[in-house]
N, CA, C and O atoms as CSV, one atom per row, in Angstrom:
chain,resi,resn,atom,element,x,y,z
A,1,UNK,N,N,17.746,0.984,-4.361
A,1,UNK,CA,C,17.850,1.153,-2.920
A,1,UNK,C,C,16.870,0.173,-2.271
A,1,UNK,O,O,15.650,0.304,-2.376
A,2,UNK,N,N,17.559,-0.970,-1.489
A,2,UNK,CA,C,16.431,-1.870,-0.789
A,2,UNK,C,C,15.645,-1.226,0.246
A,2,UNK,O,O,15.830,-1.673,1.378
A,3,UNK,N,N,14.573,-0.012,0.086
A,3,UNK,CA,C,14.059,0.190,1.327
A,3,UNK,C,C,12.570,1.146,0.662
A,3,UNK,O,O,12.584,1.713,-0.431
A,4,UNK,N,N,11.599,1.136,1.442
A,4,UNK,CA,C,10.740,1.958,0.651
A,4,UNK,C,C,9.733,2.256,1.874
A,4,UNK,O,O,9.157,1.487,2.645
A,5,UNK,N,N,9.737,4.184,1.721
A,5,UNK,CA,C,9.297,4.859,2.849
A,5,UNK,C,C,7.784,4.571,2.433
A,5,UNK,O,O,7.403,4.493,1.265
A,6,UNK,N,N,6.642,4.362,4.031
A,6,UNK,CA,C,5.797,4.371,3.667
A,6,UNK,C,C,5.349,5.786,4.497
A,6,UNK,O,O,5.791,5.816,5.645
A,7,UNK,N,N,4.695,6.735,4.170
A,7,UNK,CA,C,3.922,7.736,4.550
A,7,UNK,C,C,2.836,7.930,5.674
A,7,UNK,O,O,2.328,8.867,5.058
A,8,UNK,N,N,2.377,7.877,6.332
A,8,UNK,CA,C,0.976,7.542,7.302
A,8,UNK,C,C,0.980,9.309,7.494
A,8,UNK,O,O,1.749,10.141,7.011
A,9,UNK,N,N,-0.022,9.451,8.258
A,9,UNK,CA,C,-0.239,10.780,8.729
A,9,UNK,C,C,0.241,11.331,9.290
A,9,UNK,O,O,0.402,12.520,9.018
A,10,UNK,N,N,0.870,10.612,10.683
A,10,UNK,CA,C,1.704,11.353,11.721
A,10,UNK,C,C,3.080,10.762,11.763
A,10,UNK,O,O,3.932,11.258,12.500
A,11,UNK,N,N,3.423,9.369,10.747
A,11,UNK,CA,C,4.815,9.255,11.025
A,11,UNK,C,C,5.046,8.780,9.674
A,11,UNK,O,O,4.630,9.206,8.597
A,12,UNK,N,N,6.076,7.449,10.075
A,12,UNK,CA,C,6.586,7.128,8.772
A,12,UNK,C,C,7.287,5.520,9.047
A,12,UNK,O,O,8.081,5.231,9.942
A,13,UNK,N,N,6.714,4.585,7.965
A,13,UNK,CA,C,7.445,3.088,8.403
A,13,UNK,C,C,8.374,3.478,7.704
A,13,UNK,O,O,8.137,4.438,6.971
A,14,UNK,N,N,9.901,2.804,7.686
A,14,UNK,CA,C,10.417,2.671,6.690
A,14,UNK,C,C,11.029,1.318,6.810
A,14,UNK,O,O,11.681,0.957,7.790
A,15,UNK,N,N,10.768,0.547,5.697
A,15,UNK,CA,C,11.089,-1.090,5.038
A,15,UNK,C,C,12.170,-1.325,4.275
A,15,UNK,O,O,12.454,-0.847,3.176
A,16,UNK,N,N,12.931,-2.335,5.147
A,16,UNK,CA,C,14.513,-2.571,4.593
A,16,UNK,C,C,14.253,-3.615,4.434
A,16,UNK,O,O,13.467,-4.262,5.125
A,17,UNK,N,N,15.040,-4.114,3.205
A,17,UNK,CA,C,15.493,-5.328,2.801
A,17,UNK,C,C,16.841,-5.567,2.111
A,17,UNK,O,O,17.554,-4.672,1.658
A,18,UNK,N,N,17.096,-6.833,2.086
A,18,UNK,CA,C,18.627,-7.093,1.500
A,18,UNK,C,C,19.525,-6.234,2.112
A,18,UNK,O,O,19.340,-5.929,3.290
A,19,UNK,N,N,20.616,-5.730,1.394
A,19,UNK,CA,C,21.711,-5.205,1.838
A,19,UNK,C,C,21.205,-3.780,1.895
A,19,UNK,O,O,20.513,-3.194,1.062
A,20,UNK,N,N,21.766,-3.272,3.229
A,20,UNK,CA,C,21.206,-1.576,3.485
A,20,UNK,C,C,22.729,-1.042,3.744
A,20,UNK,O,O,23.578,-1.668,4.379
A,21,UNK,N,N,22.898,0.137,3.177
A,21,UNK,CA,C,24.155,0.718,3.392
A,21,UNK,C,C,24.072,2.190,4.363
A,21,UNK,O,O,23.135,2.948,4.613
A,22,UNK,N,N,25.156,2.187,4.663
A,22,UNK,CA,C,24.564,3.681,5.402
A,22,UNK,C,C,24.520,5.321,4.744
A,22,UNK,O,O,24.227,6.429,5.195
A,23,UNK,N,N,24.952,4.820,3.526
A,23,UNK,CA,C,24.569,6.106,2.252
A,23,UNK,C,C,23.456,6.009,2.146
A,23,UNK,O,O,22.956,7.133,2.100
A,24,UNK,N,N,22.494,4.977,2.054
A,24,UNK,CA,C,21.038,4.763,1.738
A,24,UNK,C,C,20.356,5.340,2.645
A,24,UNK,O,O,19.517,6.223,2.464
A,25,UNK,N,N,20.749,4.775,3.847
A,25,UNK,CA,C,19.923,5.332,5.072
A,25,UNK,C,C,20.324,6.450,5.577
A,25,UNK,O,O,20.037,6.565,6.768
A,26,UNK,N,N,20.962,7.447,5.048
A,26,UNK,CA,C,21.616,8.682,5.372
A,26,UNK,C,C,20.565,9.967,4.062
A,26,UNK,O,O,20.156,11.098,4.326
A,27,UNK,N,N,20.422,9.155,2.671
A,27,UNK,CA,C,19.628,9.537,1.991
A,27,UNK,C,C,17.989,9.620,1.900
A,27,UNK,O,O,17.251,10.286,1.173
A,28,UNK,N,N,17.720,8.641,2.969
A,28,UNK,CA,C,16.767,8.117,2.925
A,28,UNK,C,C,16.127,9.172,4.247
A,28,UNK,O,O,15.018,9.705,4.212
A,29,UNK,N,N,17.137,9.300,5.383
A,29,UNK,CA,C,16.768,10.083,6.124
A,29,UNK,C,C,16.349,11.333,5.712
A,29,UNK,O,O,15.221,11.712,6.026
A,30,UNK,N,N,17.193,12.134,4.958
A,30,UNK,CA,C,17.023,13.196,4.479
A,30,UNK,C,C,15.778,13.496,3.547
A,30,UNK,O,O,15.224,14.596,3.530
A,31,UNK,N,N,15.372,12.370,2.743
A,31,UNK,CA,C,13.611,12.593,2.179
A,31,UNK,C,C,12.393,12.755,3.332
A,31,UNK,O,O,11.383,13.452,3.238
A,32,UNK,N,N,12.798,11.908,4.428
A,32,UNK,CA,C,12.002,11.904,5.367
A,32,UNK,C,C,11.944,12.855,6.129
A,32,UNK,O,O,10.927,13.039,6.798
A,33,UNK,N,N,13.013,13.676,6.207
A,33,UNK,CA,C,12.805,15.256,6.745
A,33,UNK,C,C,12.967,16.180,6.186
A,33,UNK,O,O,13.565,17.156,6.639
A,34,UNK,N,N,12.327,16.073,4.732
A,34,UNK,CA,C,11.764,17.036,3.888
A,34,UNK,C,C,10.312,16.827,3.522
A,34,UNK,O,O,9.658,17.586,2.807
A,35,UNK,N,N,9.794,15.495,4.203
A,35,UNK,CA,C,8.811,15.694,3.600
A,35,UNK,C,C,7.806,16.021,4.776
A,35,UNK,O,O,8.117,15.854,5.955
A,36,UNK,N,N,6.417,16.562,4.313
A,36,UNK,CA,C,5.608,17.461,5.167
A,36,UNK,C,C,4.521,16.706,5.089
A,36,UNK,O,O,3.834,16.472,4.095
A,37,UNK,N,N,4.282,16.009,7.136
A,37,UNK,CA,C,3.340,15.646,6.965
A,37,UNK,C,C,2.075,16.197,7.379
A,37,UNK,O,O,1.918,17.266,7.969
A,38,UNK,N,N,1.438,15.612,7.122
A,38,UNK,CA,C,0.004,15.948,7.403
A,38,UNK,C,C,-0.613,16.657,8.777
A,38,UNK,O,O,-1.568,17.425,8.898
A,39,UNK,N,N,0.284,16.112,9.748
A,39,UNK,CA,C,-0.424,16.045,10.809
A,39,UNK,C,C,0.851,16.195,11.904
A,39,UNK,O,O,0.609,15.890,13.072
A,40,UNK,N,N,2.466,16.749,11.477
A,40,UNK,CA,C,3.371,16.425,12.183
A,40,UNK,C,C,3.748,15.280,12.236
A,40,UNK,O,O,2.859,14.446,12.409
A,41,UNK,N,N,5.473,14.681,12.087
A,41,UNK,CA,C,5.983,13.417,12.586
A,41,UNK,C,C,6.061,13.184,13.562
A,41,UNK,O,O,6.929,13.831,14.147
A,42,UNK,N,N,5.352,12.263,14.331
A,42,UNK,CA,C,5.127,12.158,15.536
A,42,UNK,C,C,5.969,10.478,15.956
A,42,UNK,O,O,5.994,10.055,17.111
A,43,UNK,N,N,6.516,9.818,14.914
A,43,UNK,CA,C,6.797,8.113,14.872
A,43,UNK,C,C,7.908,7.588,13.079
A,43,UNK,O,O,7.545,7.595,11.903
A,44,UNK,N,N,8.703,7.368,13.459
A,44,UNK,CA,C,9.601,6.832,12.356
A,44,UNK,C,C,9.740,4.902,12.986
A,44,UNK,O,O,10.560,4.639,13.865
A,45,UNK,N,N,9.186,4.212,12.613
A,45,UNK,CA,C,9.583,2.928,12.568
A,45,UNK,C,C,10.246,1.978,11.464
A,45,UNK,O,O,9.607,1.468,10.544
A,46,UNK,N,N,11.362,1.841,11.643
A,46,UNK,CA,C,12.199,1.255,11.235
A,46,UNK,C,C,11.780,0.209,10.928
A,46,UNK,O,O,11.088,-0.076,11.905
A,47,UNK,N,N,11.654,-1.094,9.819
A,47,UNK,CA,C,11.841,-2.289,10.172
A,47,UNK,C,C,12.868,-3.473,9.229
A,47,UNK,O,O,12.678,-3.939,8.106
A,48,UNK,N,N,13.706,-3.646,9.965
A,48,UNK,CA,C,15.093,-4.396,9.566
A,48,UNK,C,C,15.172,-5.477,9.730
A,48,UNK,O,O,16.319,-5.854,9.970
A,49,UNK,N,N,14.005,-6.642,9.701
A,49,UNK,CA,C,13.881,-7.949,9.794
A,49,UNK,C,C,14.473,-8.760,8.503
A,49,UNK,O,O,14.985,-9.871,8.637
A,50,UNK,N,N,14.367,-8.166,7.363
A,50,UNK,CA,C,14.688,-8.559,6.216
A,50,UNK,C,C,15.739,-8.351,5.618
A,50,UNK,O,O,16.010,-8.795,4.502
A,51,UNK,N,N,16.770,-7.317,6.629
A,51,UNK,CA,C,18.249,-7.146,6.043
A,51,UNK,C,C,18.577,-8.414,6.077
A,51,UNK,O,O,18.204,-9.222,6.927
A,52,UNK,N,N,19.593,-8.713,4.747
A,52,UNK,CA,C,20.830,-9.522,4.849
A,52,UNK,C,C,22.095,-9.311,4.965
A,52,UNK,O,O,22.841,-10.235,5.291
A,53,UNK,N,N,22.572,-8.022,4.714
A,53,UNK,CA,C,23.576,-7.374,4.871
A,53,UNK,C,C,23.670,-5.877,5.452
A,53,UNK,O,O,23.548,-5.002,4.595
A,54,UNK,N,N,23.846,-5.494,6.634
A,54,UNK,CA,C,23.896,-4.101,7.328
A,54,UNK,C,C,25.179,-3.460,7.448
A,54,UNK,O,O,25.920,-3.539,8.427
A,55,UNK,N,N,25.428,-2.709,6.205
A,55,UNK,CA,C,26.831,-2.367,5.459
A,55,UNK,C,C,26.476,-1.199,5.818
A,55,UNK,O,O,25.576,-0.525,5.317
A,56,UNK,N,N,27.631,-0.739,7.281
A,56,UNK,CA,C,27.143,0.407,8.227
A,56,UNK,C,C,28.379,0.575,9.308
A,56,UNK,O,O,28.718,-0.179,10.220
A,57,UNK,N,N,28.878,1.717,8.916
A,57,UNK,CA,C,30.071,1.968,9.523
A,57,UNK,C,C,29.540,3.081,11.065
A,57,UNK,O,O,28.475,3.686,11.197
A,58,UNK,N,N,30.840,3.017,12.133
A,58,UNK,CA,C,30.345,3.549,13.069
A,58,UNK,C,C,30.046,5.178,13.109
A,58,UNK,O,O,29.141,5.859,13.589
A,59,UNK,N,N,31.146,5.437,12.433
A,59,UNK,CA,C,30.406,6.986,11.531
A,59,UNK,C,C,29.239,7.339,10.883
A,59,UNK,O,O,28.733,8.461,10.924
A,60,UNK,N,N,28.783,6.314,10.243
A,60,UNK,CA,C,27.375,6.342,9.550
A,60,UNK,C,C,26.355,6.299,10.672
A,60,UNK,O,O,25.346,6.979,10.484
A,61,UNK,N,N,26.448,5.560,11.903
A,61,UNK,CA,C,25.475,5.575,12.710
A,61,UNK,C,C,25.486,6.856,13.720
A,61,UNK,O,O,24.460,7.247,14.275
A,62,UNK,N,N,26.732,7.448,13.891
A,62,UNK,CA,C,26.876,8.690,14.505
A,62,UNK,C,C,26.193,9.761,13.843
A,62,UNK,O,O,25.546,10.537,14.546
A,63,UNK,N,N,26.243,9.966,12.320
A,63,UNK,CA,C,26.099,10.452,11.138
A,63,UNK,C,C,24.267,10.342,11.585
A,63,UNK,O,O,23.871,11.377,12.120
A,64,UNK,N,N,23.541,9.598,11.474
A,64,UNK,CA,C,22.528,9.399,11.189
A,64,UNK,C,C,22.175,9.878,12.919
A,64,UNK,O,O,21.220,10.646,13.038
A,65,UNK,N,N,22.792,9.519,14.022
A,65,UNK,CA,C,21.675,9.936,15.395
A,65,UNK,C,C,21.848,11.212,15.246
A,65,UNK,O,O,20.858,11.826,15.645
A,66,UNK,N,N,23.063,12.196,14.656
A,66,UNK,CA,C,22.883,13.565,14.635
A,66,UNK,C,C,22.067,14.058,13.944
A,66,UNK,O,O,21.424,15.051,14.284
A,67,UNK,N,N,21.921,13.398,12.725
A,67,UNK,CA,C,20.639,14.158,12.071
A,67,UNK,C,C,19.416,13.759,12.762
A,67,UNK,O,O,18.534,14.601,12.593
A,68,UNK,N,N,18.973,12.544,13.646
A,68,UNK,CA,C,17.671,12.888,14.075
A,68,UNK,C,C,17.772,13.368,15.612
A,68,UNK,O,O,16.747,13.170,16.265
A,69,UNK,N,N,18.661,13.862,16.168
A,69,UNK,CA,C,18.886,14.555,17.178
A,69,UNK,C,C,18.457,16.113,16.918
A,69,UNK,O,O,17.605,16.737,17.552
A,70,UNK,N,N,19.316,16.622,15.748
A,70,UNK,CA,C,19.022,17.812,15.246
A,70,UNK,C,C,17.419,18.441,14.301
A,70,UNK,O,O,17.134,19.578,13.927
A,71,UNK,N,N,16.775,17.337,14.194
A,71,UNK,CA,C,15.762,17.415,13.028
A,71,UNK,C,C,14.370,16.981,14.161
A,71,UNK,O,O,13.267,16.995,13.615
A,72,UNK,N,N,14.393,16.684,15.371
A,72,UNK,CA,C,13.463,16.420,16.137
A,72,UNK,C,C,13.081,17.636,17.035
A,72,UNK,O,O,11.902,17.748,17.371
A,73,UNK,N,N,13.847,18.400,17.376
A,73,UNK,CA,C,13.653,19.505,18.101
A,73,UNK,C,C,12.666,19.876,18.441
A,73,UNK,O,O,12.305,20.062,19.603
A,74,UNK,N,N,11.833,20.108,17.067
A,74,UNK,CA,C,10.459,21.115,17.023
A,74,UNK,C,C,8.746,20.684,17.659
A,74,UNK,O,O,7.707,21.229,18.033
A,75,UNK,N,N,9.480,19.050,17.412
A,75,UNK,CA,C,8.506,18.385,18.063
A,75,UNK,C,C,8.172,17.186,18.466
A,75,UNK,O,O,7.799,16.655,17.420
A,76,UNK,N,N,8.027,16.164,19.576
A,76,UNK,CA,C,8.451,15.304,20.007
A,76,UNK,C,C,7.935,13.984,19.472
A,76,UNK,O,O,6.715,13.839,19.386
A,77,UNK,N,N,8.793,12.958,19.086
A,77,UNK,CA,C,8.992,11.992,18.477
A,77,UNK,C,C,9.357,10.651,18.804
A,77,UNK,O,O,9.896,10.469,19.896
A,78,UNK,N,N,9.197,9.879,18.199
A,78,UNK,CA,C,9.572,8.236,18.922
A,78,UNK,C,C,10.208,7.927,17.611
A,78,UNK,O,O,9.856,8.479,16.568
A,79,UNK,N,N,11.036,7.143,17.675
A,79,UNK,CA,C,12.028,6.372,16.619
A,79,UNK,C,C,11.836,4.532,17.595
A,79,UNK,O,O,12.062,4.225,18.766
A,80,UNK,N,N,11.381,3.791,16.516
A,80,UNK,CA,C,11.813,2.470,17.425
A,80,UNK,C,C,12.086,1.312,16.162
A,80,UNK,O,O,11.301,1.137,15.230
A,81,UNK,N,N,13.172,0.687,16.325
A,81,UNK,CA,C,13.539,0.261,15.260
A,81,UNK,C,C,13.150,-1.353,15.968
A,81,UNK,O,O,13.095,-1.672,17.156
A,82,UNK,N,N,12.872,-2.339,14.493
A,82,UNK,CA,C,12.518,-3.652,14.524
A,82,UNK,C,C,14.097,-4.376,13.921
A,82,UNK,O,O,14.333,-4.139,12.736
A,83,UNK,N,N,15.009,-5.114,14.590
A,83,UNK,CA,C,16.026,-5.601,14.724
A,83,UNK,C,C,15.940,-6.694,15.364
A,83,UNK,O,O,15.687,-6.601,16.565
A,84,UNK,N,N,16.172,-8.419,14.607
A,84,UNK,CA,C,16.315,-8.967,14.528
A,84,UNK,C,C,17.317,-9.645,14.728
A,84,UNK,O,O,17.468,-10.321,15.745
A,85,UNK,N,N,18.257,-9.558,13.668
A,85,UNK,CA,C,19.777,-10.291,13.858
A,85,UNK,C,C,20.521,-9.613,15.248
A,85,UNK,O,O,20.355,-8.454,15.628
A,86,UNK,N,N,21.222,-10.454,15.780
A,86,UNK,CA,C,21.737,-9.296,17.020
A,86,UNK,C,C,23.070,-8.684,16.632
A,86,UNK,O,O,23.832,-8.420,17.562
A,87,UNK,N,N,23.408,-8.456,15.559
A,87,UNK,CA,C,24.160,-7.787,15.142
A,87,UNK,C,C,23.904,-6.090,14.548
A,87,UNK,O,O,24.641,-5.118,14.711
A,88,UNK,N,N,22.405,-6.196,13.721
A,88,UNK,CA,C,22.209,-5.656,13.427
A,88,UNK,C,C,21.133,-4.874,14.919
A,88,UNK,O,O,21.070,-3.644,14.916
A,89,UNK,N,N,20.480,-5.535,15.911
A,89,UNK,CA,C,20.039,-4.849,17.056
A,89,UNK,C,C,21.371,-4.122,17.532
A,89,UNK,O,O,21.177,-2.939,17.813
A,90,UNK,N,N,22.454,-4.487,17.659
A,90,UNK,CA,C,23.576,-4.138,18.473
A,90,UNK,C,C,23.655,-2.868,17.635
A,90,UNK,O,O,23.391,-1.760,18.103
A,91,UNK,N,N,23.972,-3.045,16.570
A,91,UNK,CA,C,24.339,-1.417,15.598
A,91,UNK,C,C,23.057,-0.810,16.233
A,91,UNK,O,O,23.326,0.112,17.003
A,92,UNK,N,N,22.073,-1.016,16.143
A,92,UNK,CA,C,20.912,-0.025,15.974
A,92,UNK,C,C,20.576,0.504,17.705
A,92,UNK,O,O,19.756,1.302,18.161
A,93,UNK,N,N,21.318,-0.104,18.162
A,93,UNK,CA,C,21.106,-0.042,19.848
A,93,UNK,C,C,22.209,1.691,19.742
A,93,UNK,O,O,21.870,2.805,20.140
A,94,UNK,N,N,23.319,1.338,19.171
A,94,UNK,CA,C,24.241,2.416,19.186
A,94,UNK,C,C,23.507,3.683,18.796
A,94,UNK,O,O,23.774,4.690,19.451
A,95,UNK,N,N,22.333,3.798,17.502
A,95,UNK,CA,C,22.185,4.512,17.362
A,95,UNK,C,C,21.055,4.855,18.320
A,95,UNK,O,O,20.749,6.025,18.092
A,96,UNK,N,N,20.328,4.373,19.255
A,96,UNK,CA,C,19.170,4.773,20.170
A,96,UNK,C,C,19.926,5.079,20.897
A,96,UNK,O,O,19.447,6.209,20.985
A,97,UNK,N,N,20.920,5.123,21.704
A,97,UNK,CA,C,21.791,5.847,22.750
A,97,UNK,C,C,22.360,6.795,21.988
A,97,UNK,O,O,22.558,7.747,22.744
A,98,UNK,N,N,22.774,7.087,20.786
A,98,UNK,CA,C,23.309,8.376,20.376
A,98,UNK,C,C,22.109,9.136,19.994
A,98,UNK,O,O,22.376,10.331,19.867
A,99,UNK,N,N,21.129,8.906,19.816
A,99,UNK,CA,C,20.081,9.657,18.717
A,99,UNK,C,C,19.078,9.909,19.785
A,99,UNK,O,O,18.227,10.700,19.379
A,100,UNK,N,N,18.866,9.491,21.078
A,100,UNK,CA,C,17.977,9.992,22.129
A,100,UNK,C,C,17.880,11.151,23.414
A,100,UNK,O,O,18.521,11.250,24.460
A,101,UNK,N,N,16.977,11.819,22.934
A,101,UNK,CA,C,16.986,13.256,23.416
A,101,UNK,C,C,15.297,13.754,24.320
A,101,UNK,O,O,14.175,13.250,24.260
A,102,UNK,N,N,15.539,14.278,24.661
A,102,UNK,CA,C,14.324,15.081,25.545
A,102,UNK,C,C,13.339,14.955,24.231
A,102,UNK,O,O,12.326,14.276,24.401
A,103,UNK,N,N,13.515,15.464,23.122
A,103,UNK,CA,C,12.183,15.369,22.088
A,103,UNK,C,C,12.089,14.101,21.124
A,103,UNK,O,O,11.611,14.310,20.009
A,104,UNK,N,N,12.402,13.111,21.370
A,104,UNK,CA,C,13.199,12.076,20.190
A,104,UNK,C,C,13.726,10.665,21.588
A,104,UNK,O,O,14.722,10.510,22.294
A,105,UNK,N,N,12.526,9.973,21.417
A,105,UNK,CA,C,12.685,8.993,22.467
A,105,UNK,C,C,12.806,7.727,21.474
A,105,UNK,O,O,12.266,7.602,20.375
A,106,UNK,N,N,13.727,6.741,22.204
A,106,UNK,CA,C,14.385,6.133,20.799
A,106,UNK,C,C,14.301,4.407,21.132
A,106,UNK,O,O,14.158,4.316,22.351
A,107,UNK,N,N,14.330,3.294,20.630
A,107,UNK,CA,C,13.893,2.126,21.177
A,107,UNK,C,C,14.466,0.536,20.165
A,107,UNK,O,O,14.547,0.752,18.956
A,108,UNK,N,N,14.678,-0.314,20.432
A,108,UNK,CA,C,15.140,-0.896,19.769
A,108,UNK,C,C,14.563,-2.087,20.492
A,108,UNK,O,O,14.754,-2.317,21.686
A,109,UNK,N,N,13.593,-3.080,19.391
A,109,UNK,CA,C,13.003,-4.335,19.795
A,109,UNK,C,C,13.263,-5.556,18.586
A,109,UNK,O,O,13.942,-5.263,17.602
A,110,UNK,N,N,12.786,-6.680,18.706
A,110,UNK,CA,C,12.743,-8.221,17.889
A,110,UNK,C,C,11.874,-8.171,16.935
A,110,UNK,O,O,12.198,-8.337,15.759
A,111,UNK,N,N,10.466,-7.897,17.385
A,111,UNK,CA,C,9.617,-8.303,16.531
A,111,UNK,C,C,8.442,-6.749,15.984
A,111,UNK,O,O,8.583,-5.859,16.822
A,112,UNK,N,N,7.862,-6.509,15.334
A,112,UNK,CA,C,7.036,-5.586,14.522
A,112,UNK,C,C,5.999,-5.287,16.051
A,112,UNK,O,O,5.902,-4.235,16.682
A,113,UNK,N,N,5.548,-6.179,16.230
A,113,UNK,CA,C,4.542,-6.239,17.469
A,113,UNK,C,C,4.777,-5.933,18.411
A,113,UNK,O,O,3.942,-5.258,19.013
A,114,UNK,N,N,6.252,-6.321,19.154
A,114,UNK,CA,C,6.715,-5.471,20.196
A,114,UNK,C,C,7.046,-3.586,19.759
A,114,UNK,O,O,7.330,-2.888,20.733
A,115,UNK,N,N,7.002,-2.986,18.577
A,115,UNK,CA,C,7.812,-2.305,18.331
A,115,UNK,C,C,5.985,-1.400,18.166
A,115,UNK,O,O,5.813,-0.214,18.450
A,116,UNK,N,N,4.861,-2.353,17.652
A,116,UNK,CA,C,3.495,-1.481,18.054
A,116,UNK,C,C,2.930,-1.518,19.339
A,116,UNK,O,O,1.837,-0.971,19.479
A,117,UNK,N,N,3.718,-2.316,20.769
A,117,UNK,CA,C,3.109,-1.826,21.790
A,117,UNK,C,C,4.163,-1.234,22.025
A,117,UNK,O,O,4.277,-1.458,23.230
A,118,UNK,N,N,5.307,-0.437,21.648
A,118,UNK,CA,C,6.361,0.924,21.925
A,118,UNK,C,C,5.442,1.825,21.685
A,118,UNK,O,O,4.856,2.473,22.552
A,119,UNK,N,N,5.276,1.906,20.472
A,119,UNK,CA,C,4.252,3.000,19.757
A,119,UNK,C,C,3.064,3.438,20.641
A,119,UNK,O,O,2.957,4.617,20.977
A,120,UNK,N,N,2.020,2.344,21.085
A,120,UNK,CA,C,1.302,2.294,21.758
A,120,UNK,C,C,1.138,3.129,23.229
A,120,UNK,O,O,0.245,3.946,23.452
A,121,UNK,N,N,2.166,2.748,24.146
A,121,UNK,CA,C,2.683,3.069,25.576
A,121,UNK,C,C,2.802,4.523,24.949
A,121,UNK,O,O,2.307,5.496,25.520
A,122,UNK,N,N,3.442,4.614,23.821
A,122,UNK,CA,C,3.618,6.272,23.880
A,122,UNK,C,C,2.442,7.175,23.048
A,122,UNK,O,O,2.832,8.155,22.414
A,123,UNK,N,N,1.388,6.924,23.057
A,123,UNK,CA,C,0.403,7.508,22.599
A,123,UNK,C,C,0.282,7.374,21.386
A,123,UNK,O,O,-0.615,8.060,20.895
A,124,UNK,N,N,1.338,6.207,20.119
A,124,UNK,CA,C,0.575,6.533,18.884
A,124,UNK,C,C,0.467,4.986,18.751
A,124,UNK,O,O,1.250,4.126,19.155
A,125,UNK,N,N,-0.875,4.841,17.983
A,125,UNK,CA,C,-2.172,3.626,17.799
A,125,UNK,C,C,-2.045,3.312,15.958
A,125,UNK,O,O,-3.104,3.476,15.352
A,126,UNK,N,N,-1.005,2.949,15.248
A,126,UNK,CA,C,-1.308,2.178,14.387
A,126,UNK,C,C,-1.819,1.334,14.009
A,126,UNK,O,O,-2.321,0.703,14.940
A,127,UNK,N,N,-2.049,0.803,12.848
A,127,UNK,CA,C,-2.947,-0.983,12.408
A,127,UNK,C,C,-1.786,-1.453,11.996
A,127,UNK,O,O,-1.147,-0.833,11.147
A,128,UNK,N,N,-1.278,-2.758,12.595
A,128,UNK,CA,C,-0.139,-3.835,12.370
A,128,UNK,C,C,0.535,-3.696,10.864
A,128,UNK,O,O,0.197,-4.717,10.266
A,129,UNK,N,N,1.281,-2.931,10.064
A,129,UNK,CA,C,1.380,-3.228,8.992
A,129,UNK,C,C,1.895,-4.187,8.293
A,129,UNK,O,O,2.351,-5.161,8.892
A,130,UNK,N,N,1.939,-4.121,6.779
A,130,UNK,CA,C,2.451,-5.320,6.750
A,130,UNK,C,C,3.514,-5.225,5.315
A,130,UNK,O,O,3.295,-4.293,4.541
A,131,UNK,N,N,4.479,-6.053,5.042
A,131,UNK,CA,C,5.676,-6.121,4.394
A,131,UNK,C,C,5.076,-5.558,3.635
A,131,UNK,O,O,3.852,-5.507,3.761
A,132,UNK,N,N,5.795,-4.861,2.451
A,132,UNK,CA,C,5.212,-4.699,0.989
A,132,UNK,C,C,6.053,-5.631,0.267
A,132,UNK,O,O,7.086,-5.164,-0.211
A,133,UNK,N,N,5.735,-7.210,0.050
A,133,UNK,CA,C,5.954,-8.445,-0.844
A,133,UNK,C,C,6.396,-7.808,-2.341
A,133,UNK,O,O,7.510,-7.971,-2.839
A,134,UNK,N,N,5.257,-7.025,-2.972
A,134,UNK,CA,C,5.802,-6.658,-4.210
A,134,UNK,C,C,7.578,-6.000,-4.632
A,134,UNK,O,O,8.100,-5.986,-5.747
A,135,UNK,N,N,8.171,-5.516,-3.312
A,135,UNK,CA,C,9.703,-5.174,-3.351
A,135,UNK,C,C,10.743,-6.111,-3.393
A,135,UNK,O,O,11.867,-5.997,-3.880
A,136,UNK,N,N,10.050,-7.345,-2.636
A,136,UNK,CA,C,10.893,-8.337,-3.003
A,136,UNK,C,C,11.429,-9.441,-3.820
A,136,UNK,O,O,11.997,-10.505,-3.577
A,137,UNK,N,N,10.958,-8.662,-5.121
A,137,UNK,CA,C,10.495,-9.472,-6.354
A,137,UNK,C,C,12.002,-8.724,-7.491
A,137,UNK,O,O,12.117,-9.068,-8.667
């Protein structure tokens, strides 16, 4: 699976590369809302600079804003995805208009940096992260 969740306290990066399918990211969702963090999920950032292939049907993206429509409820959240190709911003735009709700505020930007002053404006203060190189080996 080209993608590998990273953990933080209050949210969660998650790092795509190569070809991402929407079984992956449908599976991938589902670890991420089983797992218990520390401190509440307060931030899921996406970053999709490194797809080469976004093998993602419009069901899969419907598929995926319902589950974080339904899985945000309890407590309020930011989703902001890093999208690059404008193909793959365009898909991911679909899913910030389907997947955005009163608890689950949702965002779609170019670069990593625009996507930490999203974070920022909304009260959460990360350190810039950075690729994990060793996945792309």
């Amino acid at each position: 699976m080209p993608l590998k969740n990273e953990y933080l306290k209050t949210g969660i990066i998650i790092w795509h590369w190569g070809v991402v399918t929407g079984d992956e990211l449908i599976s991938s969702n589902r670890e991420i809302y089983n797992h218990k963090f520390e401190n509440g999920c307060k931030f899921q950032l996406a970053e999709l600079s490194k797809v080469t292939d976004f093998s993602l049907t419009t069901k899969d993206i419907k598929a995926l804003a319902n589950m974080d429509q339904s899985l945000t409820t309890e407590q309020p959240q930011v989703g902001v995805v890093v999208a690059q190709s404008d193909y793959i911003f365009g898909m991911s735009r679909m899913w910030s208009m389907l997947a955005e709700t009163e608890t689950f505020k949702t965002h779609v930007v170019r670069t990593i940096d625009d996507a930490l002053d999203y974070l920022r404006e909304n009260g959460i203060d990360i350190e810039k992260p950075e690729f994990p190189q060793a996945e792309l080996r």
